[in-house]
MARLUMVO-895711 format. One line per 4 residues: number of its first residue (from 1); for each residue x, y, z of C-alpha. Coordinates in pm, 1 decimal, always signed. Example, Ala and Ser with C-alpha at 12.3 -4.5 7.8 and 13.67 -1.06 7.14 Angstrom:
2
1> +1230.0:-450.0:+780.0  +1367.0:-106.0:+714.0
// end
This chain:
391
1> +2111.8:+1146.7:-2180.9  +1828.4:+1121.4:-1934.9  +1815.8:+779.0:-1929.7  +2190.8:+692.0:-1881.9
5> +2172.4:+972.4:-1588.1  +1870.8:+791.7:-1433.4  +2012.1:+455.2:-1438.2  +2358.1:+553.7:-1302.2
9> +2150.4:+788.5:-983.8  +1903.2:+444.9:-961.2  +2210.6:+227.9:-865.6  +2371.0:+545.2:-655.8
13> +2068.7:+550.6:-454.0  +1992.0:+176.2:-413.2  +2310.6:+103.0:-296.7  +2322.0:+335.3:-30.5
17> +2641.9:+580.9:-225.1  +2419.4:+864.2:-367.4  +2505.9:+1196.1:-236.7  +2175.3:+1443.8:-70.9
21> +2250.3:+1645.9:-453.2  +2230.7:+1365.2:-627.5  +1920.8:+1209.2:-468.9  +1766.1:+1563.8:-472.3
25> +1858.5:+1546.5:-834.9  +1680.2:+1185.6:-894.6  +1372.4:+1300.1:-747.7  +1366.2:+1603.3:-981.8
29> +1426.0:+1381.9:-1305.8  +1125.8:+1146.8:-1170.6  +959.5:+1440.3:-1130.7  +966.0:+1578.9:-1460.1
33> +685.9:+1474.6:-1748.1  +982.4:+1556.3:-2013.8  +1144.8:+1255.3:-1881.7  +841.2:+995.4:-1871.8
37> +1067.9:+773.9:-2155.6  +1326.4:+735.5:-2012.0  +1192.9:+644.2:-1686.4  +946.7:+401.4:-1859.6
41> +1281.2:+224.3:-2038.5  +1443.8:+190.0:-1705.3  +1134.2:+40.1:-1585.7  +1081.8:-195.2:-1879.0
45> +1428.6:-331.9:-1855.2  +1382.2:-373.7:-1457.1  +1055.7:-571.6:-1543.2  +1213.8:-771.4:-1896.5
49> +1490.0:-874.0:-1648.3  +1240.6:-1027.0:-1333.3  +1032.3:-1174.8:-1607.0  +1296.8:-1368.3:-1761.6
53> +1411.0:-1451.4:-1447.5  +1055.8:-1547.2:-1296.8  +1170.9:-1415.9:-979.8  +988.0:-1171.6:-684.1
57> +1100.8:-884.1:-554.7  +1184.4:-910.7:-227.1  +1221.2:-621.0:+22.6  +1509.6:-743.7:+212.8
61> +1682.7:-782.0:-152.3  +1516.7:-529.0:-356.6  +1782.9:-255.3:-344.2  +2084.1:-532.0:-462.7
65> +1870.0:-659.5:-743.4  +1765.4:-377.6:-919.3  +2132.7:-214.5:-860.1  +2277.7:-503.3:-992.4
69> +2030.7:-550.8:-1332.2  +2089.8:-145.2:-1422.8  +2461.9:-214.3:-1351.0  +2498.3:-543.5:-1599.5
73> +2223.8:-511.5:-1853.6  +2261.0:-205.2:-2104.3  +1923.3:-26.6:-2211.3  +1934.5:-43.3:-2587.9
77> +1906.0:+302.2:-2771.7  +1595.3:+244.9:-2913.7  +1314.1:-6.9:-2764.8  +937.1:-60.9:-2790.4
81> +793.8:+109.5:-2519.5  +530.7:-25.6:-2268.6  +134.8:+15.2:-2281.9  -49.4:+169.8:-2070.9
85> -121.2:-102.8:-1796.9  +241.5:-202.1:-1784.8  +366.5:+117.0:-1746.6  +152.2:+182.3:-1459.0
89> +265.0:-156.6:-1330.5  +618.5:-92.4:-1394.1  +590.1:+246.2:-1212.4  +418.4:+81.2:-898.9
93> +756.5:-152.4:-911.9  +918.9:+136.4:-843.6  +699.4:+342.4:-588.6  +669.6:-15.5:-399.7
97> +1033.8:-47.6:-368.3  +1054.5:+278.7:-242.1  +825.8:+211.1:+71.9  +987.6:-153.3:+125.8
101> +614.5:-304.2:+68.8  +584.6:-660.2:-145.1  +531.9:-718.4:-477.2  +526.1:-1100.7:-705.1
105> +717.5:-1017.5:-1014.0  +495.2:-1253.7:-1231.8  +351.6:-1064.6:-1512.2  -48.3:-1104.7:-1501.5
109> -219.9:-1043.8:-1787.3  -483.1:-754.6:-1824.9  -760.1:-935.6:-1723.7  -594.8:-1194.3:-1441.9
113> -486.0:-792.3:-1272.7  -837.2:-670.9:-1333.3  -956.0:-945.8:-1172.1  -727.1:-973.8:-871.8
117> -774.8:-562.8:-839.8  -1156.0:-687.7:-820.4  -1126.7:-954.8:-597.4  -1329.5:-898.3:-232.7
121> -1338.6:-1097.8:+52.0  -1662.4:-1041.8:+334.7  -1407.6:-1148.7:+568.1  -1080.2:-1155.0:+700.2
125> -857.2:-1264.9:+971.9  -602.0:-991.8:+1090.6  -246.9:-1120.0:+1170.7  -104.9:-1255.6:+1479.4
129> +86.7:-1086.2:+1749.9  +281.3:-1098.0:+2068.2  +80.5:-1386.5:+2260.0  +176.5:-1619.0:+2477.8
133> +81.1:-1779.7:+2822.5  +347.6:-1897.7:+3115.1  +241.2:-2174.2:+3330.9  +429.2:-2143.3:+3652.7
137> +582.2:-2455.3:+3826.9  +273.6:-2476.0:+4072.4  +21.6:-2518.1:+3748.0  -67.3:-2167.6:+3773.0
141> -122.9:-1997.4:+3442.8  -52.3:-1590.1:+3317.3  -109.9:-1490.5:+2991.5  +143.6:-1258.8:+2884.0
145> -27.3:-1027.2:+2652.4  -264.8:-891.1:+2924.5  -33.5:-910.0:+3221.1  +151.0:-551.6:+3290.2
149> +513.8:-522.1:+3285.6  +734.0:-545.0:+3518.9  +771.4:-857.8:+3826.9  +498.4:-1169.7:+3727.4
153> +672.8:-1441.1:+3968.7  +929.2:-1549.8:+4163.0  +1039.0:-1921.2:+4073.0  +1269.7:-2075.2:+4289.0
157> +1587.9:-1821.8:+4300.9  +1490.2:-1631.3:+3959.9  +1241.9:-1341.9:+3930.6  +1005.2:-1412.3:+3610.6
161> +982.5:-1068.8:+3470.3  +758.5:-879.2:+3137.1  +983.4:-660.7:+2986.8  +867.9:-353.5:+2758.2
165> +970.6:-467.1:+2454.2  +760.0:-765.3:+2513.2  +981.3:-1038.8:+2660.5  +996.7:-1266.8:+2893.8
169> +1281.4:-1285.7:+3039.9  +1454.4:-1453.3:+3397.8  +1683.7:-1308.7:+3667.0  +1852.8:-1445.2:+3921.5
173> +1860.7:-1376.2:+4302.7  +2139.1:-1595.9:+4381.7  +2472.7:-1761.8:+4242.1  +2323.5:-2119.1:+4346.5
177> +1998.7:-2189.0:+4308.4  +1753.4:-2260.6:+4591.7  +1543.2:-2455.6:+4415.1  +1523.7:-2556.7:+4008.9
181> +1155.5:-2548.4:+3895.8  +978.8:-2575.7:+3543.8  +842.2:-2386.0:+3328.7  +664.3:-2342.6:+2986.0
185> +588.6:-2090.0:+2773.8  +332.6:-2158.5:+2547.9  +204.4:-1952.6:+2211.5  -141.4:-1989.4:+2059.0
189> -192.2:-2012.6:+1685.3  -186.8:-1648.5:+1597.6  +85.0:-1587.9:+1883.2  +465.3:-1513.8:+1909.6
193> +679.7:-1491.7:+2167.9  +1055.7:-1352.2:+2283.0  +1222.5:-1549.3:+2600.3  +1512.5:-1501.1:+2756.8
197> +1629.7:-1801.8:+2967.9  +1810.9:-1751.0:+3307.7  +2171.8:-1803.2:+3120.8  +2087.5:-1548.0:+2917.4
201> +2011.6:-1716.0:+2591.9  +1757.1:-1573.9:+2337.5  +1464.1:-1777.4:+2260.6  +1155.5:-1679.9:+1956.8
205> +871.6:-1824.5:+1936.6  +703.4:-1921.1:+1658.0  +277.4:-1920.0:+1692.7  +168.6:-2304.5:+1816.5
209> +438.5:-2369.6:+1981.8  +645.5:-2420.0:+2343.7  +902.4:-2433.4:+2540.3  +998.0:-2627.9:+2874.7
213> +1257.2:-2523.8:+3073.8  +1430.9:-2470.7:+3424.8  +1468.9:-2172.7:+3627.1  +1818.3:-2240.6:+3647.5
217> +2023.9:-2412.0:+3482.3  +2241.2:-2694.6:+3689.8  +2475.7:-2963.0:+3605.4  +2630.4:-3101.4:+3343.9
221> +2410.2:-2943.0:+3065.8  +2132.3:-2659.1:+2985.5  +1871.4:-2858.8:+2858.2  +1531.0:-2739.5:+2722.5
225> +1217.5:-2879.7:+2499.1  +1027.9:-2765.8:+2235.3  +731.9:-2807.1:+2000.1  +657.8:-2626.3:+1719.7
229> +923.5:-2404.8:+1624.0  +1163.5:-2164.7:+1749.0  +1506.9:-1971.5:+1705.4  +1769.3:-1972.8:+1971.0
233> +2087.3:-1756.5:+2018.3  +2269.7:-1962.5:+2300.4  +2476.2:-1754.6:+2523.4  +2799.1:-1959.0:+2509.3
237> +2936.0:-2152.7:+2806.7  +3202.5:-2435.4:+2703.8  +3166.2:-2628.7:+3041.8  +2758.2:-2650.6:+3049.4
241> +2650.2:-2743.8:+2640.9  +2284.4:-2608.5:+2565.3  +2088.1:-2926.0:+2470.3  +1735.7:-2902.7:+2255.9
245> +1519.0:-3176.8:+2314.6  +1204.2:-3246.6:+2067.5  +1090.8:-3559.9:+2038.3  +1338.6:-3825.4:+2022.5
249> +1578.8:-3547.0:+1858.2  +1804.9:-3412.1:+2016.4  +2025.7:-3050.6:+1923.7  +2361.2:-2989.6:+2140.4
253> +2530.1:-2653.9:+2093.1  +2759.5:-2514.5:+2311.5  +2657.4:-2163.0:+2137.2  +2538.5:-2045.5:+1851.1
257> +2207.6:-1918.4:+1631.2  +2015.1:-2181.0:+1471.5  +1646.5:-2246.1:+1405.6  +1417.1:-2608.1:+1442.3
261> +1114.2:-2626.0:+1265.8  +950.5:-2945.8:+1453.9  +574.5:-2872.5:+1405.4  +360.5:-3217.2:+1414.3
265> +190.3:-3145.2:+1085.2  +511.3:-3103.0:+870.8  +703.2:-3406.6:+739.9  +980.4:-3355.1:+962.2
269> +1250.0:-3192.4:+1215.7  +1418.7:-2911.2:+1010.4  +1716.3:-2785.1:+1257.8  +1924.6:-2491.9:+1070.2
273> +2221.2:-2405.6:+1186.9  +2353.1:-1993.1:+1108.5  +2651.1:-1967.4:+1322.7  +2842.3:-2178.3:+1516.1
277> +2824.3:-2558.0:+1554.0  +2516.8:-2779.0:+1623.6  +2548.1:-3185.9:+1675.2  +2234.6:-3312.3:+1566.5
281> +2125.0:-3685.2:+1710.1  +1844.6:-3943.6:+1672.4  +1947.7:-4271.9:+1784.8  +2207.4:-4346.6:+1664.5
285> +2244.2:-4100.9:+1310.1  +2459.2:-3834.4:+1445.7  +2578.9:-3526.6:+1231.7  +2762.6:-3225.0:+1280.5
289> +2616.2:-2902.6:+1126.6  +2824.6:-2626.2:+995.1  +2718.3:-2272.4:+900.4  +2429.0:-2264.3:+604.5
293> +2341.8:-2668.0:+628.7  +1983.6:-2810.9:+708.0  +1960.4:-3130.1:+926.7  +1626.8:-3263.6:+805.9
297> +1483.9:-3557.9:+1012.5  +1170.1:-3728.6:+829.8  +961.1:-3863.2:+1075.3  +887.2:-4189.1:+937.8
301> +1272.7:-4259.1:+931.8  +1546.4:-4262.2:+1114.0  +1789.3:-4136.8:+875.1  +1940.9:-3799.5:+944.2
305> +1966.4:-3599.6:+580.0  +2190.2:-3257.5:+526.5  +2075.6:-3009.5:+300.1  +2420.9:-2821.8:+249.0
309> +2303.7:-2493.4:+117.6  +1959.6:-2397.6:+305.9  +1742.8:-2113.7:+230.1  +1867.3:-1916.4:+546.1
313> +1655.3:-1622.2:+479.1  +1372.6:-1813.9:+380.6  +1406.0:-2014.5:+752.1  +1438.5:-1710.3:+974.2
317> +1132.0:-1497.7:+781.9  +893.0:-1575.6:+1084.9  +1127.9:-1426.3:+1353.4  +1188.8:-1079.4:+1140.9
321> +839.5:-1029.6:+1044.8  +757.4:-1185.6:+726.7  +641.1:-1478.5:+560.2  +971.5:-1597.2:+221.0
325> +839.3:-1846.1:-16.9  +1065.1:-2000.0:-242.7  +936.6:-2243.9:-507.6  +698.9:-2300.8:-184.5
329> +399.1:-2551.9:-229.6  +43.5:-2389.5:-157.3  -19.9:-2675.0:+103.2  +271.8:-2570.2:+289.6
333> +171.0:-2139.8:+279.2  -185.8:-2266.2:+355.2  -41.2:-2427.8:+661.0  +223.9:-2152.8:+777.9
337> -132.7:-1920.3:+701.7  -321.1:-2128.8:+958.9  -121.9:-2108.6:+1237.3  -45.4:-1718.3:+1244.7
341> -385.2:-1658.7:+1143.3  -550.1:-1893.1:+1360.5  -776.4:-2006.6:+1097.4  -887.3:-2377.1:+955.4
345> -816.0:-2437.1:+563.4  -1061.0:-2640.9:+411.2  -1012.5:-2771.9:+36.2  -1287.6:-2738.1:-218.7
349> -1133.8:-3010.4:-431.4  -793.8:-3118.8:-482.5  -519.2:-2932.0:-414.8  -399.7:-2671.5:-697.5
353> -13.9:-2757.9:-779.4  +130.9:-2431.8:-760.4  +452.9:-2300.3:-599.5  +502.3:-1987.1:-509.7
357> +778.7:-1718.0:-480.8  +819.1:-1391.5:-258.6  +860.8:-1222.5:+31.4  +476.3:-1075.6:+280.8
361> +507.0:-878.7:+565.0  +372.7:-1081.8:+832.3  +118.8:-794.3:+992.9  -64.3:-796.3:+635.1
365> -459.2:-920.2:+700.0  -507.1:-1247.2:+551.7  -706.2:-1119.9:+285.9  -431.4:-926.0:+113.7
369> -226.2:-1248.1:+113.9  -464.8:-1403.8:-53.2  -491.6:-1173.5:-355.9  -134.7:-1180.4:-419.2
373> -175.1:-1587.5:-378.0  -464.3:-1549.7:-653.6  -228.2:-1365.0:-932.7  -139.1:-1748.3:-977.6
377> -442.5:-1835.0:-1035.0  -552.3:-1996.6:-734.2  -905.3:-1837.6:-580.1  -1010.0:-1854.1:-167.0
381> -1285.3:-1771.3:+44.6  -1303.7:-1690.0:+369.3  -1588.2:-1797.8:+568.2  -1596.4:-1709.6:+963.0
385> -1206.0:-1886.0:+1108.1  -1224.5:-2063.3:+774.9  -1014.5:-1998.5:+443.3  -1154.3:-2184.8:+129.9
389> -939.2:-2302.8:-85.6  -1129.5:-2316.8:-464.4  -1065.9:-2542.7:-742.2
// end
């Protein structure tokens, strides 16, 4: 039947196994009015199951989940079909998935989609980018995203070059080093950066933040300070641990990938550990991170707290392009929103207690964003660098 042959080329193609015949031969059944029922059962099933889950569809996951739902749930022979506004809807499911693009799998009513379909804003704020400014050891200040490629500096024995992929990075000109200055890169709300330090360590950075660190790296330890956030991937060196310094926390790896969250408006230092080992301190509260596990350091205490199983995906969004909620409070999106897109949120009352779900591509205009935000039923205006937030 159509529909079993649908389902079974569905999961063939979103797991990667279908064949060039049989994806020619998917596109020719989705092609074909005869078979408008059984694609709209496929779809209603895909939407029953999200709804019942009250999930999103995420990009990065989109091709496991829906393999997975037409592999486990069987359609039932005969079923109500869908009216008109959800079969369009359902259909969209599909084309979106197709073209990798976000969707919230909440199921709006007719008149909370007209109205979000509806919704204008007279402004906008368009997304943040590669910027960033490097102030030398001598005071002196270049900002990256107008300076050419190619040699900026020379600082002490390293050459400070911009690559073409948009990096920063550090080389040296001799085994010892002549002289070990400073230096700080620094990113603007609305700004990113990519560093790579003189030992060869990978360094992003997260908009409103920087980093402080040497031109070389000598004695005992590499040691380096933050603000904001960032993501490392130490190069590893047994003899000479990496050491991350923010605040009165401090991060010792001896290499690994991990991520601190440490901006001043949040409640506190988040360092996430992917791979390898991190030894987290503050005083004297020491723990040992493995793999997967949050240290999360309050700053009103002194107690050092270990989620075991964090949100890894959800952590790391920023530095592969997009913004993951996950049961995420609006205060929190409204501030992630404000730093990439350099605006101010004001609120026109208190704030609404909602929590949201889902997966944005980080170079959509702030706008968009906020439509999806609205399908919850939550409204904004944008006014000038300033996004509303409505009772």
């Amino acid at each position: 039947m159509p529909g079993e042959r649908l389902s079974y080329l569905l999961v063939r193609y979103f797991g990667n196994a279908a064949t060039e015949a049989e994806n020619e031969e998917l596109m020719v059944l989705l092609a074909n009015n005869e078979n408008e029922p059984a694609v709209k059962s496929v779809m209603d099933e895909v939407w029953s199951s999200f709804k019942e889950s009250n999930t999103v569809f995420a990009p990065a996951k989109s091709s496991e989940m829906l393999a997975g739902i037409l592999k486990t749930r069987q359609l039932p022979a005969r079923r109500r079909f869908l009216n008109s506004w959800q079969a369009v809807a359902a259909v969209l499911i599909f084309l979106l998935l197709g073209t990798g693009m976000f969707r919230w799998l909440t199921r709006p009513t007719q008149t909370s989609l007209a109205k979000t379909e509806s919704t204008t804003f007279k402004h906008d704020a368009a997304p943040g980018g590669n910027k960033a400014t490097l102030t030398l050891a001598n005071g002196a200040v270049i900002v990256l995203d107008s300076a050419v490629n190619g040699l900026l500096a020379q600082q002490g024995n390293a050459r400070v070059q911009k690559l073409s992929d948009g990096q920063l990075a550090y080389k040296a000109l001799h085994e010892k080093p002549i002289e070990v200055l400073y230096n700080t890169l620094t990113t603007p709300r609305g700004g990113q950066y990519q560093l790579v330090l003189p030992d060869g360590s990978k360094v992003w950075l997260n908009a409103a933040s920087s980093i402080s660190y040497p031109t070389a790296f000598t004695g005992g330890e590499r040691s380096v300070e933050i603000k904001g956030e960032a993501y490392f991937e130490v190069a590893k060196n047994t003899t000479m641990p990496f050491v991350v310094k923010v605040n009165d926390v401090r991060v010792q790896v001896l290499g690994t990938h991990f991520n601190i969250n440490a901006y001043s408006d949040e409640d506190a230092v988040k360092t996430t550990l992917l791979e390898g080992a991190v030894k987290v301190t503050k005083g004297a509260a020491t723990v040992l991170l493995n793999p997967g596990e949050q240290a999360i350091l309050a700053y009103s205490s002194s107690e050092i707290r270990v989620h075991a199983n964090a949100d890894l995906e959800s952590v790391i969004a920023w530095k592969n392009g997009y913004f993951s909620f996950n049961q995420t409070d609006l205060a929190t999106i409204m501030r992630q929103m404000a730093r990439w897109y350099d605006v101010d949120i004001v609120y026109s009352g208190k704030v609404p207690d909602r929590r949201f779900g889902g997966e944005i591509p980080r170079n959509t205009n702030a706008a968009q964003v906020l439509k999806m935000l609205e399908e919850s039923k939550v409204h904004f205006r944008i006014e000038g660098k300033k996004v509303i937030v409505l009772p």
